[in-house]
N, CA, C and O atoms as a MOPAC input file, in Angstrom:
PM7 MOZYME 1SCF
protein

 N    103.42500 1    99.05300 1   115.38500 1
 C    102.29700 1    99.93400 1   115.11800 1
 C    102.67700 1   101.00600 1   114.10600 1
 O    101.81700 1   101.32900 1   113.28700 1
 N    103.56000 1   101.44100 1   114.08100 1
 C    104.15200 1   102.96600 1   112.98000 1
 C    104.18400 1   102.06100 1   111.68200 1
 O    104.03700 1   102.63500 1   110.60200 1
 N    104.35100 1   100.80300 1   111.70300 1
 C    104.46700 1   100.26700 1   110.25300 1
 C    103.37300 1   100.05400 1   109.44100 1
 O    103.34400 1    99.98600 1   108.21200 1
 N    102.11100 1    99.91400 1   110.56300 1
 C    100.88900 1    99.45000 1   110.48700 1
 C    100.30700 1   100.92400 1   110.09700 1
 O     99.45400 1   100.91200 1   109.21000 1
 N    100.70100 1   102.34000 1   110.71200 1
 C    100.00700 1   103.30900 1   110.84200 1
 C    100.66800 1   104.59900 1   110.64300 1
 O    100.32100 1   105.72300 1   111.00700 1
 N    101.83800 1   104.14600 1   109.89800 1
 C    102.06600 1   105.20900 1   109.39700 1
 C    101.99000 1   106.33900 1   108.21400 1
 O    102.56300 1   107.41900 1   108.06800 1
 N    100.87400 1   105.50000 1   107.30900 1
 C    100.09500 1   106.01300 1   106.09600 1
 C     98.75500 1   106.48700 1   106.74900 1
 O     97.88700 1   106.50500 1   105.87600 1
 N     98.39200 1   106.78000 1   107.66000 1
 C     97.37400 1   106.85400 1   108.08400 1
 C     96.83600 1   108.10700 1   107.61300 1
 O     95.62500 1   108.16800 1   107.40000 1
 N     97.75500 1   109.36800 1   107.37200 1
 C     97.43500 1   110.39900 1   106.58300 1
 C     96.75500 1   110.32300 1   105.33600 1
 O     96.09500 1   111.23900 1   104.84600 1
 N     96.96600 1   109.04400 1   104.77400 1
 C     96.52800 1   109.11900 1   103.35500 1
 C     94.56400 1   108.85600 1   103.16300 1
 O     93.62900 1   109.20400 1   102.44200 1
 N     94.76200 1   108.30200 1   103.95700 1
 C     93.26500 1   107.67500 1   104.46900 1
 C     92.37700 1   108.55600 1   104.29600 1
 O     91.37900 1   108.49900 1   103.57800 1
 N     93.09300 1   110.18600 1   105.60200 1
 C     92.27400 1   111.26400 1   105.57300 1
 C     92.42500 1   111.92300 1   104.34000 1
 O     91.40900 1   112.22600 1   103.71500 1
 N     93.70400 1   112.23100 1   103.83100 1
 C     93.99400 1   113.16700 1   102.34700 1
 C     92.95700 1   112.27200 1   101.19900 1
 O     92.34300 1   112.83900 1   100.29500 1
 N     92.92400 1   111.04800 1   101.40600 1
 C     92.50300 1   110.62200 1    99.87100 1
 C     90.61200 1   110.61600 1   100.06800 1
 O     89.89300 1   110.33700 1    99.10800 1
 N     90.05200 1   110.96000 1   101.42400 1
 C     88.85700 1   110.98100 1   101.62300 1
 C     87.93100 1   112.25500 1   101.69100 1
 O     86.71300 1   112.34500 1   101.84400 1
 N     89.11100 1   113.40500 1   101.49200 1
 C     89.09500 1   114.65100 1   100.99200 1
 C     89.44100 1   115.36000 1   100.06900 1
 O     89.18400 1   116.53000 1    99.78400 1
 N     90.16500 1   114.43900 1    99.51200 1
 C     90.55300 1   115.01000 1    97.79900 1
 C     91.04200 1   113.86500 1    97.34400 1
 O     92.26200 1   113.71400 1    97.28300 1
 N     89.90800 1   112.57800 1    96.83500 1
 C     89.92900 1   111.17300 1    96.18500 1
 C     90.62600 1   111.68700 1    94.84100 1
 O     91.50200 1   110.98400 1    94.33600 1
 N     90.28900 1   112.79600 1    94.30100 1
 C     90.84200 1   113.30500 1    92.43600 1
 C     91.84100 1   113.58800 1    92.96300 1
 O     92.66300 1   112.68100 1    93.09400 1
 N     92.12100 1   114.71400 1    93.38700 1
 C     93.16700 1   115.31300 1    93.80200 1
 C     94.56600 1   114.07000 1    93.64000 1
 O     95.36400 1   113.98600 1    92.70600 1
 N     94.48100 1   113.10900 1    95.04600 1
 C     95.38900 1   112.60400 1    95.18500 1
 C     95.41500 1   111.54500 1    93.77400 1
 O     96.59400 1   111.25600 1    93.57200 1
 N     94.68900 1   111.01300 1    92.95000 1
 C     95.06400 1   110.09700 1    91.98300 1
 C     95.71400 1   110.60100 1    91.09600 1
 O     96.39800 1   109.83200 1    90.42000 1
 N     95.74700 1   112.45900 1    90.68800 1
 C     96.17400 1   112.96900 1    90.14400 1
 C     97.31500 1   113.07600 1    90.14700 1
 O     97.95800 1   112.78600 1    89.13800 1
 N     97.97100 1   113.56600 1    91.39200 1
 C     99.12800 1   113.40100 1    92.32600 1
 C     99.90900 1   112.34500 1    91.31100 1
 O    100.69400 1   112.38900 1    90.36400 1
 N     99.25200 1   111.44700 1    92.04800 1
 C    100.36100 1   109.59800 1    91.99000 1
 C    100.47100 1   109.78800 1    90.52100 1
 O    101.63700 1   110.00500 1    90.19000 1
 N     99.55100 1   109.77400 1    89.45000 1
 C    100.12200 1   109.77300 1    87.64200 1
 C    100.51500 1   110.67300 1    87.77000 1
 O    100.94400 1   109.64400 1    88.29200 1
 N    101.13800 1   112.21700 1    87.95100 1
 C    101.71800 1   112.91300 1    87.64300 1
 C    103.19900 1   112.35300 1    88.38600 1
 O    104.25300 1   112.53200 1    87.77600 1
 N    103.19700 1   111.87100 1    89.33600 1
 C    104.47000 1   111.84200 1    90.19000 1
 C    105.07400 1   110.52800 1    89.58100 1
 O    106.26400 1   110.22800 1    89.66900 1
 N    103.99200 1   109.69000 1    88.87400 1
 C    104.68700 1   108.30900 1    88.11500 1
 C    104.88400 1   109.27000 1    86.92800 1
 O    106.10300 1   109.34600 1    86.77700 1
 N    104.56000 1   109.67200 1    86.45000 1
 C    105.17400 1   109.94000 1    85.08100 1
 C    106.65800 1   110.42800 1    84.89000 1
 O    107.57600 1   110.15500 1    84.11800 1
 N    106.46400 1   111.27900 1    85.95500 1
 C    107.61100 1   112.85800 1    86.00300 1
 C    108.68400 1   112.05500 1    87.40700 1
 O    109.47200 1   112.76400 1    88.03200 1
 N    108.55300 1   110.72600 1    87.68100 1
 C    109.29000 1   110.18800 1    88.74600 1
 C    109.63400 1   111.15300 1    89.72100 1
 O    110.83000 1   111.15200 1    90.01400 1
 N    108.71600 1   112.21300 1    90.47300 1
 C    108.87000 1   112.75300 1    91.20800 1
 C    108.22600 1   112.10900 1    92.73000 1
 O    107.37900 1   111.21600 1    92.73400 1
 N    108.71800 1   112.65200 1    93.83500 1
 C    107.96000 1   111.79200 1    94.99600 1
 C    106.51800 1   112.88600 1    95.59200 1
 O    106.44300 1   114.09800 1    95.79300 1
 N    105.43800 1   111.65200 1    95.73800 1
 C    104.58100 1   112.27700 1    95.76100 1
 C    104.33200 1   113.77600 1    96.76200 1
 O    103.68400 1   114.79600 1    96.52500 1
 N    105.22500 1   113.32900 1    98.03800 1
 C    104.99800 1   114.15700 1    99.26500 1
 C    105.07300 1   115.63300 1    98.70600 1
 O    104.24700 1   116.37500 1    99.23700 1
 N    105.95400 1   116.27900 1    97.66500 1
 C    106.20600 1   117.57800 1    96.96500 1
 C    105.02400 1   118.10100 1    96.91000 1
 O    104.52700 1   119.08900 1    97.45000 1
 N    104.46900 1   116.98800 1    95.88700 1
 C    102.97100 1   117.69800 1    95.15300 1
 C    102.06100 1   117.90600 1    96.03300 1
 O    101.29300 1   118.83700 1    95.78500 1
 N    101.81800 1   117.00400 1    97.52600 1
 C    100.65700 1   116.61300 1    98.81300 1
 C    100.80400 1   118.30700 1    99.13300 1
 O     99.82000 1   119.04400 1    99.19000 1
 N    102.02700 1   118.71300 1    99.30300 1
 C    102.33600 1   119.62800 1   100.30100 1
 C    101.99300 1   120.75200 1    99.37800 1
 O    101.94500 1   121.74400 1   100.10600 1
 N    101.66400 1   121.19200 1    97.84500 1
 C    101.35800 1   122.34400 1    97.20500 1
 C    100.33600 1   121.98600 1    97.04400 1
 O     99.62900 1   122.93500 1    97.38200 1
 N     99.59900 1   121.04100 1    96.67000 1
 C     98.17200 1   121.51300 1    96.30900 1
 C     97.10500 1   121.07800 1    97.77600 1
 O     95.92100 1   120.78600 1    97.60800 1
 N     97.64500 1   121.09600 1    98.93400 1
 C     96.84000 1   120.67800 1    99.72900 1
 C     97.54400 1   121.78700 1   101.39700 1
 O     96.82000 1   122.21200 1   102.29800 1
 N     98.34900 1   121.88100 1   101.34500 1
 C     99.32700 1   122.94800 1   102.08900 1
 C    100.44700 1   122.06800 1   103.30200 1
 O    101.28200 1   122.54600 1   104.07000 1
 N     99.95700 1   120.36200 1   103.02300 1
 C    100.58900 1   119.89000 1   103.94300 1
 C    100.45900 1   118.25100 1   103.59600 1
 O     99.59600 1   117.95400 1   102.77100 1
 N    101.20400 1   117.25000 1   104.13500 1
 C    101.37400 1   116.03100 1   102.98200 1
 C    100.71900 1   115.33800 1   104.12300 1
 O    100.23300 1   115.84900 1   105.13200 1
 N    100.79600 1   113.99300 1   103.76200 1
 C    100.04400 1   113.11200 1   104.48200 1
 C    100.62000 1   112.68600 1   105.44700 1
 O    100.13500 1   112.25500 1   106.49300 1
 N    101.87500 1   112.80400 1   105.08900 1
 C    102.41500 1   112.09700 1   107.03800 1
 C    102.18700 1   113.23100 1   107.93800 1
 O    102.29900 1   112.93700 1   109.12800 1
 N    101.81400 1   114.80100 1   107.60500 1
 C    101.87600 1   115.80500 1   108.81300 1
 C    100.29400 1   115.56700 1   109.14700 1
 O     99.81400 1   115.67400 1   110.27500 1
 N     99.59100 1   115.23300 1   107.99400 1
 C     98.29700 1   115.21300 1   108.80100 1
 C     97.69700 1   113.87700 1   109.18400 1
 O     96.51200 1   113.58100 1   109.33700 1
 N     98.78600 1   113.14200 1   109.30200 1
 C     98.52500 1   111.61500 1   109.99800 1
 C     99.14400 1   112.08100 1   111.32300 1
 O     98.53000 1   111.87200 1   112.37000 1
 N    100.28200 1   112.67500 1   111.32400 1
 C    100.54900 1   113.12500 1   112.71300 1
 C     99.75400 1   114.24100 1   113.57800 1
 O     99.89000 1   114.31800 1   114.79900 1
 N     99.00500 1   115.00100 1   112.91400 1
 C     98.03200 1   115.77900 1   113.62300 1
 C     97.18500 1   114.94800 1   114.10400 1
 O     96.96800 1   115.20300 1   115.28900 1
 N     96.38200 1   113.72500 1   113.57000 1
 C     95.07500 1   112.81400 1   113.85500 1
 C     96.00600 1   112.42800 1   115.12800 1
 O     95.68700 1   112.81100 1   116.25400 1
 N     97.00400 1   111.76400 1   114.93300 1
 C     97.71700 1   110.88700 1   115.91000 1
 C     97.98100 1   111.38100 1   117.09100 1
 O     97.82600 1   110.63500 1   118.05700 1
 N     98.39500 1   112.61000 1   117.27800 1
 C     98.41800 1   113.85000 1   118.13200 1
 C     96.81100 1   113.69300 1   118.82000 1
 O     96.59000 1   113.26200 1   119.95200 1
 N     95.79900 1   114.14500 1   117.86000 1
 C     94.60900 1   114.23100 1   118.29800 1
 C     93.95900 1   113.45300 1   119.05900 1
 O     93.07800 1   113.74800 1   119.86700 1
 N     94.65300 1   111.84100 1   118.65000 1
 C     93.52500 1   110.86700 1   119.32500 1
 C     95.25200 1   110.05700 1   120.19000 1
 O     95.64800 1   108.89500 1   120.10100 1
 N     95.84600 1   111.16000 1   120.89600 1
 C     96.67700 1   110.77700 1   122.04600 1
 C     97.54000 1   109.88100 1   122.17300 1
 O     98.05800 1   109.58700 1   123.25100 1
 N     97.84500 1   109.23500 1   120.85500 1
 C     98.65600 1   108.13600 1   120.13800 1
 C    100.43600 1   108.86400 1   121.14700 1
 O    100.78700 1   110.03000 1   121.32400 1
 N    101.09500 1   107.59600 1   121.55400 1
 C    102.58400 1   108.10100 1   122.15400 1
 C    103.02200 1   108.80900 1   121.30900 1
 O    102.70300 1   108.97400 1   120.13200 1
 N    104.17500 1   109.46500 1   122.25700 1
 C    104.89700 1   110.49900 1   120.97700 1
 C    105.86900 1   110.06200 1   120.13700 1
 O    106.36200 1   110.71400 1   119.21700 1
 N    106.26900 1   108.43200 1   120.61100 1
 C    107.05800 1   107.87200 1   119.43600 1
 C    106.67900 1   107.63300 1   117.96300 1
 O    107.21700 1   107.67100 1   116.85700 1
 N    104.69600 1   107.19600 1   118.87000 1
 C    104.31700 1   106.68400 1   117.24600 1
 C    104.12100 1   107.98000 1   116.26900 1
 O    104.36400 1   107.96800 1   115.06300 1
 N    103.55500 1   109.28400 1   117.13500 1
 C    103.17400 1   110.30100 1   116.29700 1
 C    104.62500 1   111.03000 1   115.49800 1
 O    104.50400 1   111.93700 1   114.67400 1
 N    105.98500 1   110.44600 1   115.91400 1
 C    106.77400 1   110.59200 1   115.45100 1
 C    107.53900 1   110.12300 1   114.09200 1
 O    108.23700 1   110.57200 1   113.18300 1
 N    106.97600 1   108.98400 1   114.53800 1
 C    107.38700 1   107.59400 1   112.83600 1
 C    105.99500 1   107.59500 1   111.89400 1
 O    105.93100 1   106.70000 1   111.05100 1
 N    105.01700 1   108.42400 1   111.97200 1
 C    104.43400 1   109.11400 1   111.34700 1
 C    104.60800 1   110.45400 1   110.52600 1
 O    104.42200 1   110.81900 1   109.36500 1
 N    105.00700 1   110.93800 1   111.57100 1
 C    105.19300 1   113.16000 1   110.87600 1
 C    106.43600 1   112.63900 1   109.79600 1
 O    106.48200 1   112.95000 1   108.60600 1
 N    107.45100 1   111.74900 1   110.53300 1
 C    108.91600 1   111.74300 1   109.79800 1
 C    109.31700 1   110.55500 1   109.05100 1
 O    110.51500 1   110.33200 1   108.87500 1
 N    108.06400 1   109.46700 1   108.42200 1
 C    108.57600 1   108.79200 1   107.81400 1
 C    109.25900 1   108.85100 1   106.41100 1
 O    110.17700 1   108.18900 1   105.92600 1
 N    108.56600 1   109.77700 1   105.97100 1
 C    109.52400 1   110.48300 1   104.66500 1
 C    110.47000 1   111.12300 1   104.65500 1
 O    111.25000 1   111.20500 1   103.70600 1
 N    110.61400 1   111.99900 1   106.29900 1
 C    111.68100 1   112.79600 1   106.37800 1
 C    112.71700 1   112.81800 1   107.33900 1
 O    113.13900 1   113.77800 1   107.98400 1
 N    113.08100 1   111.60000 1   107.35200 1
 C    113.83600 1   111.04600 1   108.26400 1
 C    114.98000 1   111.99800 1   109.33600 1
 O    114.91800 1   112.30400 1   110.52700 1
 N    115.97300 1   112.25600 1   108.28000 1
 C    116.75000 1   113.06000 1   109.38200 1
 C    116.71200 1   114.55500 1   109.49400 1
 O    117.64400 1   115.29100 1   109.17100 1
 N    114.98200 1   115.13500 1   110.21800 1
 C    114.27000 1   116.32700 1   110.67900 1
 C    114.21300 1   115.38600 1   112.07400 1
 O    114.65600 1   115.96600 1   113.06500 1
 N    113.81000 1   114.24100 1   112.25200 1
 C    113.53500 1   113.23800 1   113.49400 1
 C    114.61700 1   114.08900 1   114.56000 1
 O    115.78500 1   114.35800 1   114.27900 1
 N    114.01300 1   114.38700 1   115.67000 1
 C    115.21400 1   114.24400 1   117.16800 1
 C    115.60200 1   112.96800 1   117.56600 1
 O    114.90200 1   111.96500 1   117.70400 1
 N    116.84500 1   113.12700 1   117.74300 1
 C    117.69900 1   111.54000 1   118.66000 1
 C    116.92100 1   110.85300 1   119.24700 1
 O    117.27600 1   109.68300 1   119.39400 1
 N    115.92800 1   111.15100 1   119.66800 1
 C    114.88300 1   110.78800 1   120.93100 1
 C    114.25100 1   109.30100 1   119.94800 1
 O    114.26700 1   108.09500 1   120.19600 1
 N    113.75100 1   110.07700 1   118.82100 1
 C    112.88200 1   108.78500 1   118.06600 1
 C    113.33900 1   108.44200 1   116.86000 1
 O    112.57800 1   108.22100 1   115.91800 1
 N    115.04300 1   108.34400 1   116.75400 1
 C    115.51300 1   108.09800 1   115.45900 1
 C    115.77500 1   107.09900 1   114.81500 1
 O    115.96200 1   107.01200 1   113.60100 1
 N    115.80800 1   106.01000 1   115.88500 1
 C    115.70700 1   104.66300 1   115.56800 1
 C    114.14700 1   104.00700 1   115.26600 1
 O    113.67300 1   103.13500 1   114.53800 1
 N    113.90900 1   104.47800 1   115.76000 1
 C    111.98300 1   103.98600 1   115.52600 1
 C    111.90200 1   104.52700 1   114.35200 1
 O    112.19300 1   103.66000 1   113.52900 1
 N    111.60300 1   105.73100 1   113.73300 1
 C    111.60300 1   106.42400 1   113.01100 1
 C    112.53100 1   105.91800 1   111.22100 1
 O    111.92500 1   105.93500 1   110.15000 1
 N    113.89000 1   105.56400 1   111.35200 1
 C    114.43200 1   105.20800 1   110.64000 1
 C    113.76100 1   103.57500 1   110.58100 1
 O    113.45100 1   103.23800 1   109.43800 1
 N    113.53800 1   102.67200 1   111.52400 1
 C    113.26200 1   101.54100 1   111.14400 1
 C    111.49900 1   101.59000 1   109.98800 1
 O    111.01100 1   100.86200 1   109.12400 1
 N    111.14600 1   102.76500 1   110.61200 1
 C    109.86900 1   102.50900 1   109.48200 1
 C    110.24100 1   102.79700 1   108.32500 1
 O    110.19500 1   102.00100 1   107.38700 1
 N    110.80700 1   104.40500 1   108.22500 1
 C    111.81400 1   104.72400 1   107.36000 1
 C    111.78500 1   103.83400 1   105.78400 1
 O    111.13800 1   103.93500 1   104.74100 1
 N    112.96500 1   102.86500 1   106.34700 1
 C    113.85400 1   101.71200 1   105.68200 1
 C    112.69400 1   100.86800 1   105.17700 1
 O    112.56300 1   100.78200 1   103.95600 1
 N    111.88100 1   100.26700 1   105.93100 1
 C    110.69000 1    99.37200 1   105.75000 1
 C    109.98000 1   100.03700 1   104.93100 1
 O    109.94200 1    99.47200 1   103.83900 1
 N    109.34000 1   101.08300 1   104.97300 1
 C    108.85900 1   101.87800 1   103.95100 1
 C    109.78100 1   102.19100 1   102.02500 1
 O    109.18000 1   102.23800 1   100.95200 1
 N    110.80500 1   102.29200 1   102.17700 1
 C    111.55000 1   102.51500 1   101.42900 1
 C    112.10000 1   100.98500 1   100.51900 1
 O    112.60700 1   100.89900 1    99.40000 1
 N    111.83500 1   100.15400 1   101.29000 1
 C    113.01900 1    98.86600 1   100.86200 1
 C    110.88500 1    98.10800 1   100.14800 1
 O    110.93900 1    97.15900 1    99.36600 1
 N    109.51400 1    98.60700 1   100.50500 1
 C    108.95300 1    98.11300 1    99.88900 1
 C    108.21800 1    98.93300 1    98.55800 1
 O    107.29000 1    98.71000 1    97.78100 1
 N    109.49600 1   100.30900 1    98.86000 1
 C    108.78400 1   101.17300 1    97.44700 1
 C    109.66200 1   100.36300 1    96.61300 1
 O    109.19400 1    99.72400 1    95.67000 1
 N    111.20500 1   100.34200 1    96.96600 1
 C    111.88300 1    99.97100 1    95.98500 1
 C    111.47900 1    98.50900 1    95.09700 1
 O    111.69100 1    98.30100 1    93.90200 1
 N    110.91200 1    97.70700 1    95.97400 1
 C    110.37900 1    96.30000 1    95.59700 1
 C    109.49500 1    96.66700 1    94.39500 1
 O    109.61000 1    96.09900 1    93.30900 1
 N    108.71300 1    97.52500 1    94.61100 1
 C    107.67600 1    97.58500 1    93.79400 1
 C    107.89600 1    98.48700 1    92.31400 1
 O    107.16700 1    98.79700 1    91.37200 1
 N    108.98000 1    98.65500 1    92.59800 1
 C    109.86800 1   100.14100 1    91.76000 1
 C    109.21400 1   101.42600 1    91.68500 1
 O    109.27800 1   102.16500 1    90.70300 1
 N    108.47200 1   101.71200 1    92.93800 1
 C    108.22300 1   102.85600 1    92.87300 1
 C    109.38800 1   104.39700 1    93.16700 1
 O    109.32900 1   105.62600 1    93.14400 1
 N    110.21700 1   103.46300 1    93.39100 1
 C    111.69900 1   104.38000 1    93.80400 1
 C    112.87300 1   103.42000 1    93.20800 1
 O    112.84400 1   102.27400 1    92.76000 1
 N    113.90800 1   104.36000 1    93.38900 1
 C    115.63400 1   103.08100 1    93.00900 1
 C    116.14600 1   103.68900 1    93.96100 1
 O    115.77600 1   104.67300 1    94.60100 1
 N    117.50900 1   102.68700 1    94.05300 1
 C    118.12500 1   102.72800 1    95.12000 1
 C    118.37600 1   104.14300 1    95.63800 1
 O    118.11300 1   104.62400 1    96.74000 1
 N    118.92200 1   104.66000 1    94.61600 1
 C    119.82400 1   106.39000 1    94.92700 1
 C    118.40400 1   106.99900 1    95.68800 1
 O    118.73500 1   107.85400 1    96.50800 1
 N    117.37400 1   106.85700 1    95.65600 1
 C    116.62500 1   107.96900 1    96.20400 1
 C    116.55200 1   107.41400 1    98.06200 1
 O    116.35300 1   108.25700 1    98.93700 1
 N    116.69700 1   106.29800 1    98.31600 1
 C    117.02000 1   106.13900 1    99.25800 1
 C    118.20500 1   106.95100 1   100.25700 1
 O    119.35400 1   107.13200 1    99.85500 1
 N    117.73600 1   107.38700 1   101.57500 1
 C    118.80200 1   108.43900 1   102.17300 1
 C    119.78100 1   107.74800 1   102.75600 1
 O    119.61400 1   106.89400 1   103.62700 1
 N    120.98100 1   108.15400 1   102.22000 1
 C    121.92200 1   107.45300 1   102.43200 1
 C    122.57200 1   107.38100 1   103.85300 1
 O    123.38300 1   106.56800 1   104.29600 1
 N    121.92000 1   108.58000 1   104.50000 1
 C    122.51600 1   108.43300 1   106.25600 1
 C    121.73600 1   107.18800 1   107.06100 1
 O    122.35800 1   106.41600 1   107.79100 1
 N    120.11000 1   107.07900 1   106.80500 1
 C    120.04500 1   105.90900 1   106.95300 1
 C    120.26000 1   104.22500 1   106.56400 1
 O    120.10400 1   103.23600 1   107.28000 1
 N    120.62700 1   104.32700 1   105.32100 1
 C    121.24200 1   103.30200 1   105.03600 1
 C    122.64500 1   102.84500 1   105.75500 1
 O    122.65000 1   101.61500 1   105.80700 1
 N    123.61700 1   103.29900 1   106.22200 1
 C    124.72100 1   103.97600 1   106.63500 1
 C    124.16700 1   103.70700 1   108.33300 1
 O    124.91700 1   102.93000 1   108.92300 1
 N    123.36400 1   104.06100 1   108.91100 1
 C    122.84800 1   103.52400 1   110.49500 1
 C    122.67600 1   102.23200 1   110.54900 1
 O    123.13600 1   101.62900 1   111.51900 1
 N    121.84000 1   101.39200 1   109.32100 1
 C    121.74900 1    99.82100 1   109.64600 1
 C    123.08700 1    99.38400 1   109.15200 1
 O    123.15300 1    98.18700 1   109.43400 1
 N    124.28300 1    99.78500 1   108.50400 1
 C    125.32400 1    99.07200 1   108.06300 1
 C    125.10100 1    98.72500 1   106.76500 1
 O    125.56300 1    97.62000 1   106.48100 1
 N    124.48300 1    99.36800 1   105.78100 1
 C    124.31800 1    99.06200 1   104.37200 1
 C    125.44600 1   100.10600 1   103.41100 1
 O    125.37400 1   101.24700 1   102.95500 1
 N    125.95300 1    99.57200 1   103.40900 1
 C    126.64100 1   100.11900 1   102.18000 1
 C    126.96200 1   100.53600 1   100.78500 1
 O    127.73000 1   101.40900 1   100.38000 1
 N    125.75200 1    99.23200 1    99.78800 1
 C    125.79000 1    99.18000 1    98.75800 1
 C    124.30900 1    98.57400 1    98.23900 1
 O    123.71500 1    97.71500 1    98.89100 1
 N    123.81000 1    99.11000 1    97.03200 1
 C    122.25000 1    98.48100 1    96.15900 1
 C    122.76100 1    97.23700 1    96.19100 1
 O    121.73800 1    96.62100 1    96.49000 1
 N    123.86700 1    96.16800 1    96.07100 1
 C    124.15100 1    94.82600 1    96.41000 1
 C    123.54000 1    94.51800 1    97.56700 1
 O    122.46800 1    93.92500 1    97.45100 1
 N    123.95600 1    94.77500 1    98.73600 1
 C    123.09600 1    94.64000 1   100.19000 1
 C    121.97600 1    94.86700 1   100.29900 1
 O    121.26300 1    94.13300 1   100.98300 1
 N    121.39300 1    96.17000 1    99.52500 1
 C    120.07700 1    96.10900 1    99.37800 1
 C    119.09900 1    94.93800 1    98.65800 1
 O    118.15700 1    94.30100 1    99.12900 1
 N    119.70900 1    94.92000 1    97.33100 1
 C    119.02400 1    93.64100 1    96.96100 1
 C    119.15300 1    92.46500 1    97.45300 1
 O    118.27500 1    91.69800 1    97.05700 1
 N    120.11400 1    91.88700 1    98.36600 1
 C    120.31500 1    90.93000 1    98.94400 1
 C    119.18800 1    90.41000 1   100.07100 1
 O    118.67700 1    89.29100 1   100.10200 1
 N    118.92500 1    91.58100 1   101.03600 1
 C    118.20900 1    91.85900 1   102.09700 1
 C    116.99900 1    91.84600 1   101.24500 1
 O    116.08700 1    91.14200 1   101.67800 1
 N    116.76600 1    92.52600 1   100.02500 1
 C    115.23900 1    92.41300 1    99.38400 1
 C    114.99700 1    90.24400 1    99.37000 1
 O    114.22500 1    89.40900 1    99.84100 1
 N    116.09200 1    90.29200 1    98.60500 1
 C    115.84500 1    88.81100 1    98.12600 1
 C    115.54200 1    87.85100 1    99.24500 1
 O    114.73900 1    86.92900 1    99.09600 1
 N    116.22200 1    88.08500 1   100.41800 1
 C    116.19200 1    87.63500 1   101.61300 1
 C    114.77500 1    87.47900 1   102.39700 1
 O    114.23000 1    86.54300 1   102.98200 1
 N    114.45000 1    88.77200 1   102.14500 1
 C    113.03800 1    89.07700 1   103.15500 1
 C    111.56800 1    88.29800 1   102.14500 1
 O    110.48800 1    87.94400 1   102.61800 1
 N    111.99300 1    88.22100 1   100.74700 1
 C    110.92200 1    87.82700 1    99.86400 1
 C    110.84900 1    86.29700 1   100.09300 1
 O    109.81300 1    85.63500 1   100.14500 1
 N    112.02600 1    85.87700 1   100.21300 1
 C    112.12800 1    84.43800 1   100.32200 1
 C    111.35400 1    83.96200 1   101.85500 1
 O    110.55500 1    83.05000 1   102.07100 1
 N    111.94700 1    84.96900 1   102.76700 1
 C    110.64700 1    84.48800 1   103.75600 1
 C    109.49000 1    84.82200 1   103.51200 1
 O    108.81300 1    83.88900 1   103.94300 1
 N    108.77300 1    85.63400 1   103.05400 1
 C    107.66700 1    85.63100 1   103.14100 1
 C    107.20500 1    84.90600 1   102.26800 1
 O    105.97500 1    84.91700 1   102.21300 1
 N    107.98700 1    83.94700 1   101.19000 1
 C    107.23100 1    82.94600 1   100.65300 1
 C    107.23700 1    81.61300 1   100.97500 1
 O    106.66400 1    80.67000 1   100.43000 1
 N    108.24900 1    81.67500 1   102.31600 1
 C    108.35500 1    80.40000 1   103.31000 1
 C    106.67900 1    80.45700 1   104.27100 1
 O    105.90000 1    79.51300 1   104.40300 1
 N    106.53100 1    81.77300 1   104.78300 1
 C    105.92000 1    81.85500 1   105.33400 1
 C    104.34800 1    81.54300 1   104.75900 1
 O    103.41500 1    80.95900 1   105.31200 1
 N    104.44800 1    82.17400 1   103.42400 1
 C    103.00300 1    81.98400 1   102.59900 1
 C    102.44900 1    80.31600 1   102.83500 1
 O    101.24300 1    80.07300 1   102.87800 1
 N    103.52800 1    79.20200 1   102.98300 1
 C    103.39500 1    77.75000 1   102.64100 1
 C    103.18500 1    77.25000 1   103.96300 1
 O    102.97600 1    76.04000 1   104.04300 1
 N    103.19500 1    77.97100 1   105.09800 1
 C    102.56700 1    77.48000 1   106.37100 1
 C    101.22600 1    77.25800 1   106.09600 1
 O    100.47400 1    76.84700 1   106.98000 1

């Protein structure tokens, strides 16, 4: 579910400031900055805090409202939900990098370092890996 719902902030941010946020994303592609910076100045708070307020609101567990508030900000997470948290994390991160919306280095290296990754070799390996299934899977 956190993988499924952890953009859920954006839903509300982009249905309250549709300009706003497109503005955001070309400024943050241009200037390769990450968007969450800009969410949090021109709006006072980014989209994973106010996916975790909704989530909060409508009584969602406190794991999920957790791999929500902290999927960008991984190690703010308590021990309690750090594995949940890091697994969206990584999943989140390993499909910016696919898309090159990020490179490796911006990836946090303490979680890389929890699953046993050591090197952008392993990373791309595990990319190449996971693509190949899902194009096993596409041919079912």
């Amino acid at each position: 579910m956190g993988g499924i719902l952890h953009d859920i902030g954006k839903i509300i941010f982009s249905s309250v400031h549709p300009e706003l946020l497109n503005k955001i994303k070309n400024l943050c592609e241009q200037k390769n900055f990450p968007a969450s910076t800009f969410e949090d100045l021109a709006a006072g708070m980014n989209h994973a805090e106010i996916g975790a307020l909704i989530a909060e609101k409508w009584n969602f567990p406190e794991d999920l409202v957790a791999a929500i508030r902290y999927h960008h900000d991984p190690l703010s997470v308590s021990d309690e939900y750090r594995d949940l948290v890091y697994a969206i994390y990584i999943a989140n991160m390993f499909c910016s990098l696919e898309t090159g919306a990020i490179t490796f280095d911006q990836i946090e290296p303490a979680v890389l370092d929890n699953f046993g990754i050591n090197s952008k070799k392993q990373v791309e390996s595990l990319l190449e890996r996971f693509s190949e299934g899902f194009q096993q899977e596409k041919k079912r």
